[in-house]
C-alpha positions in Angstrom: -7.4 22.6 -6.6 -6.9 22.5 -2.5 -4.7 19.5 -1.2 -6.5 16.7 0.4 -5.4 16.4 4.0 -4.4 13.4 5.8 -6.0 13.0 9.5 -2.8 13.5 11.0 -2.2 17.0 9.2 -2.9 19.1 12.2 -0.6 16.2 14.5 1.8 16.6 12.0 2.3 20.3 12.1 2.6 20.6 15.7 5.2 18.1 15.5 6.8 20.7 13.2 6.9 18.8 10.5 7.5 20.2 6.8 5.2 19.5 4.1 4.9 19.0 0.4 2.6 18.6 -2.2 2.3 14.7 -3.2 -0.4 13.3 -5.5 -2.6 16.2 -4.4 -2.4 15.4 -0.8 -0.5 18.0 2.0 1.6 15.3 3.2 5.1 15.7 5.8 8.3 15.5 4.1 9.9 15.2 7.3 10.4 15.8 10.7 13.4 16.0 11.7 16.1 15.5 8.7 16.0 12.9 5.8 19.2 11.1 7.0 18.1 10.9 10.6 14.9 9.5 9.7 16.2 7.3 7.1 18.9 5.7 9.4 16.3 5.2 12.0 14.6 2.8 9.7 17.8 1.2 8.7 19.4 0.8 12.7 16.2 0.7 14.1 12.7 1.4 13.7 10.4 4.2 11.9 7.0 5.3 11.4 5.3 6.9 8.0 1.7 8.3 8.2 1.3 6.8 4.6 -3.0 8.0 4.5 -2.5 9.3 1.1 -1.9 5.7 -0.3 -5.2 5.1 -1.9 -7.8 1.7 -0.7 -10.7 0.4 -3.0 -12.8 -1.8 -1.3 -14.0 -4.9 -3.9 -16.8 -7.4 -2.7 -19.7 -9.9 -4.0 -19.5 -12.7 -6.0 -17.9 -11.3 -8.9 -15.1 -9.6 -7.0 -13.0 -11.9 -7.6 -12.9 -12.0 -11.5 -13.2 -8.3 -11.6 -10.4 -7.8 -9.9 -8.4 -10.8 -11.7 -9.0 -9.1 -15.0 -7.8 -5.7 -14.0 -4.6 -6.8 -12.3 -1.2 -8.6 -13.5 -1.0 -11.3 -10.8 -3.5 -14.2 -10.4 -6.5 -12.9 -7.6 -7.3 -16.5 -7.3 -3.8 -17.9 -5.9 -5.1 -15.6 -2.8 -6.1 -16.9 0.6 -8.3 -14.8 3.4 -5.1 -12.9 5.1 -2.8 -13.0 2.0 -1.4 -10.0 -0.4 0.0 -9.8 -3.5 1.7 -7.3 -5.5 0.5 -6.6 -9.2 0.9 -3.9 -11.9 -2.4 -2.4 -13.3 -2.1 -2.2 -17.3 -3.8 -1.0 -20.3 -4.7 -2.9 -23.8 -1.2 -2.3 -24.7 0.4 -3.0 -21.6 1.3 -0.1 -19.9 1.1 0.4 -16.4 -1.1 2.8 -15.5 -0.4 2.1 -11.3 1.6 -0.6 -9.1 -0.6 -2.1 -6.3 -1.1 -4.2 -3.3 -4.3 -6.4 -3.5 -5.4 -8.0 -0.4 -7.8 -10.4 0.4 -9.3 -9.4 3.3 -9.7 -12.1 6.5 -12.5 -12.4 8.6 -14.4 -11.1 10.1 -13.4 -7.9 7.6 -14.1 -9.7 4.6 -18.2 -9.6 5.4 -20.9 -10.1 3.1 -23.6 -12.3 2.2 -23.0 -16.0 1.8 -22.6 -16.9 -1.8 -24.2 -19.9 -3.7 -21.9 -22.6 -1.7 -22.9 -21.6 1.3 -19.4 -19.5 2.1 -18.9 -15.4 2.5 -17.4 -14.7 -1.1 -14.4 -13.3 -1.3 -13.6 -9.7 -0.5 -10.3 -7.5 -1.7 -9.0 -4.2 -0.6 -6.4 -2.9 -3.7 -3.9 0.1 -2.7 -3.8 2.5 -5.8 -0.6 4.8 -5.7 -1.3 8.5 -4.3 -3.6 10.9 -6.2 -5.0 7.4 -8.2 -8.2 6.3 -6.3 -10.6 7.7 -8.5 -9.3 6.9 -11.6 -8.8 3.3 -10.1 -12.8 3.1 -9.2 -13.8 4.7 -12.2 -11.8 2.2 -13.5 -13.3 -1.2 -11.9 -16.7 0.2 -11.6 -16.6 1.1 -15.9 -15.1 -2.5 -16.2 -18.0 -4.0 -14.0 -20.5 -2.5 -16.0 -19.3 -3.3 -19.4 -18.6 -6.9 -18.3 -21.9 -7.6 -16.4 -20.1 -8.5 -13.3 -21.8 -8.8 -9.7 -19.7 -6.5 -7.1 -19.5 -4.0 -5.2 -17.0 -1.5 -5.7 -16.0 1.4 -2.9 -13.6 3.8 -2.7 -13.0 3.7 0.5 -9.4 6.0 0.8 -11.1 8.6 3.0 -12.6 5.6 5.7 -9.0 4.0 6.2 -5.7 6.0 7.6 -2.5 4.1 6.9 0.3 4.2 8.8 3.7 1.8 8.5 6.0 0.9 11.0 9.5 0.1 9.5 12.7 -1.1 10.5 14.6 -4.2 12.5 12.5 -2.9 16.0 9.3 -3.2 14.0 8.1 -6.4 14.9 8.6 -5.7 18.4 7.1 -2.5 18.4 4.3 -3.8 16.6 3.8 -6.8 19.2 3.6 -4.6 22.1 0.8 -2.5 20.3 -1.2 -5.4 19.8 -3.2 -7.7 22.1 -2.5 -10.5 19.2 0.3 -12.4 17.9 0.7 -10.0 14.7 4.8 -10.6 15.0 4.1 -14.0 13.5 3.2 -12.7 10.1 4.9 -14.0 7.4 6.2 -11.6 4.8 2.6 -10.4 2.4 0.0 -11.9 5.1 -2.7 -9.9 6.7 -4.6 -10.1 10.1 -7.4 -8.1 11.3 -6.3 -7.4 14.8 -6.3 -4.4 17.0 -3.5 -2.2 17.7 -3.6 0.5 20.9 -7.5 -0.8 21.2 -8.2 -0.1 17.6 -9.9 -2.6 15.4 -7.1 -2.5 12.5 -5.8 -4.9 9.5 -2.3 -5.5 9.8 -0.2 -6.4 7.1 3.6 -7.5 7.1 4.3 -5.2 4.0 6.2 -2.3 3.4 8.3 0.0 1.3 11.5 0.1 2.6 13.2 -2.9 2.2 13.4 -3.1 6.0 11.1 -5.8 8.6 8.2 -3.8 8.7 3.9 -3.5 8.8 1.7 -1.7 7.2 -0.9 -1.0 9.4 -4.7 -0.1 8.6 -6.8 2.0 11.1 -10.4 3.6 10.7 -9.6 7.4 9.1 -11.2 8.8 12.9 -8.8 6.1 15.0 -5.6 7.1 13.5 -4.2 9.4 15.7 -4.3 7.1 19.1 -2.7 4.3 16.8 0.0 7.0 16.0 0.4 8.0 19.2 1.1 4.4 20.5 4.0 4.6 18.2 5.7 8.0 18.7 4.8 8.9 22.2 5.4 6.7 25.8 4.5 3.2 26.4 5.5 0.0 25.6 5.5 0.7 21.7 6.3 4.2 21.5 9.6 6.1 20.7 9.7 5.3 17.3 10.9 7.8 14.9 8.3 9.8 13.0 9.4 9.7 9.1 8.7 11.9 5.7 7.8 11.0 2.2 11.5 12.2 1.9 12.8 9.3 3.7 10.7 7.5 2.6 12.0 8.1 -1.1 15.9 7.5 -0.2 14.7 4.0 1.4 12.9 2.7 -1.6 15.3 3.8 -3.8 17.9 2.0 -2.2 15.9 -0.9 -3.1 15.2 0.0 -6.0 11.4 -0.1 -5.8 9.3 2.1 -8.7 7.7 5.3 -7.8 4.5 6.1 -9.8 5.3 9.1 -12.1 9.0 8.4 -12.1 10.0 5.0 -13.1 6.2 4.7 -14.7 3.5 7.0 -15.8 1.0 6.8 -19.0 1.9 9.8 -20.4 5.1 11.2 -19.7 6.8 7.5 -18.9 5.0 4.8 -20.7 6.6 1.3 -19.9 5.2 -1.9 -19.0 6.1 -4.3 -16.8 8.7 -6.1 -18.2 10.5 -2.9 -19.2 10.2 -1.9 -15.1 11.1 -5.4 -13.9 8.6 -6.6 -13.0 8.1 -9.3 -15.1 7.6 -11.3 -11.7 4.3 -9.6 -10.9 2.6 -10.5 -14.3 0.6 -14.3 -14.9 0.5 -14.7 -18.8 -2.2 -17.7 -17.7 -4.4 -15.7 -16.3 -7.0 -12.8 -18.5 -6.8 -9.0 -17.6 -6.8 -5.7 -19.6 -3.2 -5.9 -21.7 -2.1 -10.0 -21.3 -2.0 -10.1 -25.0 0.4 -7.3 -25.5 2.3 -8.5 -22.6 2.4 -12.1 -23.9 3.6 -10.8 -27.4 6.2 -8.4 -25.4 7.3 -11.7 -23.3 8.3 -13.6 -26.5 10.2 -10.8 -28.3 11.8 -9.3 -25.4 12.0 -5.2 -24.8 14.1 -2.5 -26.3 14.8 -0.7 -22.7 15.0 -1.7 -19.1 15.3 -0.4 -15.8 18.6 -0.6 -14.0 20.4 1.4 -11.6 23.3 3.4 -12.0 26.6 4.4 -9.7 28.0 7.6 -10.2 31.8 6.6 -9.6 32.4 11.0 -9.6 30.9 13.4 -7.4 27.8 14.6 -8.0 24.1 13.7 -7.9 21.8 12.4 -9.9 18.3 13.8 -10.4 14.9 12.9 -12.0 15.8 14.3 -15.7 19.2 14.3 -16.2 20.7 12.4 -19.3 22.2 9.3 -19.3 25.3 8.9 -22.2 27.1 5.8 -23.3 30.9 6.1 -23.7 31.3 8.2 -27.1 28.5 10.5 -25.5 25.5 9.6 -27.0 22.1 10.0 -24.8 21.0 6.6 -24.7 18.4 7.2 -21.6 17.6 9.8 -18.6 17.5 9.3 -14.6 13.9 8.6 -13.3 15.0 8.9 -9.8 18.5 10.0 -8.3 19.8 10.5 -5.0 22.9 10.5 -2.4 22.7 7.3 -0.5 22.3 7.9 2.9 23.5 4.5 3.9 25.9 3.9 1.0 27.1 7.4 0.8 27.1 7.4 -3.0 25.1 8.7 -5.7 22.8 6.2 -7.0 20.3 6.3 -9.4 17.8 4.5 -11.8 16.9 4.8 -15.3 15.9 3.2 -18.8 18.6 2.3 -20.9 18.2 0.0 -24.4 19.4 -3.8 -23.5 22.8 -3.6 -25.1 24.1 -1.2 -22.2 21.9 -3.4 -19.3 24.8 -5.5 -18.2 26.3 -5.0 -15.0 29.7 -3.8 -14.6 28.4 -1.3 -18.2 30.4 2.0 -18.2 28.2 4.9 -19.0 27.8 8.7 -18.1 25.2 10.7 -16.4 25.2 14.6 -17.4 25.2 16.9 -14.2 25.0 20.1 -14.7 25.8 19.7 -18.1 28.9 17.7 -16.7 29.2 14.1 -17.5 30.0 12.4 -14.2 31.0 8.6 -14.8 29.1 6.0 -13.8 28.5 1.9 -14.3 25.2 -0.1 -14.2 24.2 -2.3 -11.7 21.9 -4.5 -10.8 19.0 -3.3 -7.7 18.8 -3.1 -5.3 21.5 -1.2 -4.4 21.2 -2.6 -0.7 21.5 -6.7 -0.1 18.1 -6.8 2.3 
């Protein structure tokens, strides 16, 4: 099957950018090198053309219990400009994505006026790369089955995505804008235009640095882009990979769909990934009763990270043993810190070996390089 293409493919290539394949999308690893564009974001600021992330567009009067019983998190605490992050699970509780859900502000939000005489509420959910149709198959099958009014729209190939990260952000961001989108508080959203471009802003990101995610029409992205990278008031940011991209949320140690969780090949729920946080036992959705049940007994595994105290690195894979050399779990993602300069990793192991300061081994190579268990992130942000 051919990649889909982001809208900045052909920007991206003259750039010289190198590509890989990610969630079925032909998507920049990086530009220049990982560790320059990961220190960028850390010292100053950095821009990711993040258009393979995945939007489904939710409205009508039912939107909002649709989307309430298909996510973790409680849909209702939401106000017009607010996000919230939630875990999307099955009957037993297992993740099947990680999302953002955002109600959308005005005048974005739209519509017809429901029975009291207000616009009912609108949401705009970000499925993980590759996920958007299984995600509308997914609320459009539920809105059948349950009778529900709304509209559902995939809507990945109408929005571009792009997010400006780092402590420079919010200036950067500012000087884009003719509105005050540097007073966003962390998870809210404005619709306001950046370079002249009707956008929706959001003060999100997944880095662990002060950032935006920003929101442009799919045909608009490159001059918001270009505001960024090239001259002007906003420009000379540093254009950034999925590759730094990965080191940075590792760091924090946020989950990556198909590493730290995936239906088949990693099943675990959200207390197992820790994000217990995320999930609103009073509340319905799709899995709240295995969840509740998991909540009172407690889990077998959990995610922590891991330190190599040897040399070596860690990779997606490799086993993790306890002290007498017993495989008690695996890495789901490994890497050399850029900003630590250490090998740091995360993994699954059962809840005996969890505790902080826990000797254990990761097998490199077929070498066992030592290593203790911490608690992420691995960065204080």
């Amino acid at each position: 099957m051919a990649l889909r293409k982001p809208p900045l493919r052909d920007v991206h290539a003259e750039r010289g950018a190198k590509f890989t394949a990610f969630g079925g999308w032909d998507m920049p690893v990086e530009f220049d090198s990982i560790r320059t564009e990961h220190r960028a974001v850390r010292e100053a600021v950095g821009v990711f053309d993040v258009s393979h992330m995945g939007e489904i567009e939710v409205r009508g009067p039912d939107a909002t219990a649709l989307t309430q019983r298909l996510t973790t998190n409680d849909v209702t605490r939401l106000e017009p400009g607010d996000s919230q992050y939630a875990a999307i699970t099955d009957e037993d509780g297992v993740m099947l994505d990680d999302t953002i859900v955002y109600r959308l502000p005005e005048p974005l939000a739209g519509g017809d006026d429901d029975a009291t005489g207000g616009t009912p509420p609108a949401y705009l959910f970000v499925p993980n790369a590759g996920h958007d149709e299984e995600m509308y198959d997914r609320w459009t099958d539920h809105r059948d089955g349950w009778g529900l009014d709304a509209t559902v729209e995939n809507a990945t190939e109408d929005w571009g995505m792009l997010a400006v990260q780092g402590p420079e952000a919010p200036d950067r961001v500012t000087a884009a804008s003719e509105a005050p989108v540097g007073r966003l508080l962390r998870s809210e959203t404005t619709a306001a235009p950046v370079a002249g471009v009707d956008c929706l802003v959001s003060r999100t990101g997944y880095t662990g640095e002060n950032g935006f995610e920003v929101l442009c029409p799919w045909d608009e992205v490159e001059t918001v882009w270009e505001a960024f990278v090239g001259e002007g008031p906003a420009g000379g940011c540093q254009p950034c990979g999925l590759g730094a991209r990965d080191t940075l949320r590792l760091e924090m140690g946020f989950l990556l769909s198909g590493q730290e969780f995936d239906p088949e090949s990693e099943p675990r729920t959200p207390y197992e990934a820790g994000i217990g946080f995320a999930v609103k036992l009073d509340t319905e959705f799709v899995g709240r009763d295995a969840l509740e049940q998991l909540d009172a007994e407690g889990v077998d595994e959990k995610l922590v990270g891991i330190r190599l105290l040897d040399r070596g690195v860690p990779r997606h894979g490799y086993d993790v043993v306890d002290e007498d050399g017993h495989v008690v779990g695996a890495v789901t993602s490994g890497t050399m810190s850029p900003t630590l300069g250490e090998p740091i990793a995360l993994g699954y192991l059962p809840v005996g070996l969890t505790d902080p300061g826990t000797h254990v081994g990761v097998m490199v190579r077929g070498e066992r390089k030592r290593a203790k268990v911490v608690s992420p992130p691995f960065l204080d942000r």
